[in-house]
N, C-alpha and C positions, 0 to 999 in steps of 0.2 A: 549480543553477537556483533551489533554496529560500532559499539563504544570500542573500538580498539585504535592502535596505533596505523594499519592498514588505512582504514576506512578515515580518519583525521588527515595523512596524506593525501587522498582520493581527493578529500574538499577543498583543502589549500592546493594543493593542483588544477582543481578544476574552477576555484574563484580566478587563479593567476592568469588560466589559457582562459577564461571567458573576459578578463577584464577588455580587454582587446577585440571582441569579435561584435559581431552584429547580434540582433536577437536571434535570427537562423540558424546559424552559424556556432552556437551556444553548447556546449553540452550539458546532461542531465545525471542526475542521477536518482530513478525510480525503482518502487517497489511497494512492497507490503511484506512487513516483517511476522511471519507465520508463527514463531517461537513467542509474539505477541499480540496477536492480531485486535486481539479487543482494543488493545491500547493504541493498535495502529489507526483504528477507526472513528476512537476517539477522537484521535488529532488530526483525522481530515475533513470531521463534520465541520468545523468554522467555514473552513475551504472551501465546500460544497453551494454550489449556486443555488438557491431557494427554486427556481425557476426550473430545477431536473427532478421531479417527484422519482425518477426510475434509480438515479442512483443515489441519493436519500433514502430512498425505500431499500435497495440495497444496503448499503453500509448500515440502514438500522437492524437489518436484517442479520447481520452479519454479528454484531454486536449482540444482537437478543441470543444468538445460537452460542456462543464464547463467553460471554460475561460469566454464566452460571459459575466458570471451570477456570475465572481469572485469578483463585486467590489458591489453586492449587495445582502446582507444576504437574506433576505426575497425574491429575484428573485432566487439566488441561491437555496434554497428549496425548494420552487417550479418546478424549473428544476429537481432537482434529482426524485420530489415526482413525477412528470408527464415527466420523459426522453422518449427519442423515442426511437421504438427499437433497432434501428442502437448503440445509447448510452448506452442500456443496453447492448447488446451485445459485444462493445468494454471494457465495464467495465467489465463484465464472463471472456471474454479471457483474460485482462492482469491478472484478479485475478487467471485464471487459469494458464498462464504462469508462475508467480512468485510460485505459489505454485509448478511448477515443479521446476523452475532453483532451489528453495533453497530444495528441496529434500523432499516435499511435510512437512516441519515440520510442518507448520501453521495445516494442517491436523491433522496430530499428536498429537497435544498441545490441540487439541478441542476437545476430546472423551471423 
């Protein structure tokens, strides 16, 4: 869904206006890709400070609930569209953890 020609404009736009600004002043671009979430989770455990057991424990959480349903499109949608609560719930808090560590911009961006 990201690999497009859209989304490759988006980032050469926003390396060119960030080359120039301050770290504040910076913009972003966040998320968690839902049509992949295992895989999204994958790639932000390096990321993850050792020192936050909460949203480590999330993202592992989050990953044990999706893996099952990674290697089949149509069980994997289903799973998201019917998750238990335990999996929605691991998915609010890491969305809500990441919305703190990066300083709530995702927030920001959405208004």
């Amino acid at each position: 869904m990201w690999g497009n020609y859209e989304i490759a404009s988006l980032v050469t736009w926003m390396n060119s206006f960030n080359q120039s600004r301050s770290a504040a002043d910076k913009v972003g671009f966040y998320g968690l890709d839902v049509y992949c979430l295992w895989k999204s989770t994958q790639e932000l455990m390096p990321h993850l400070q050792a020192g936050d057991p909460t949203t480590i424990a999330a993202a592992q959480g989050v990953q044990q609930c999706f893996t099952p349903f990674s290697a089949d499109a149509q069980e994997y949608g289903y799973a998201v569209a019917n998750a238990s609560a335990n999996c929605r719930n691991q998915t609010t808090t890491l969305w809500n953890r990441i919305s703190e560590i990066t300083g709530n911009a995702t927030a920001k961006t959405e208004r």
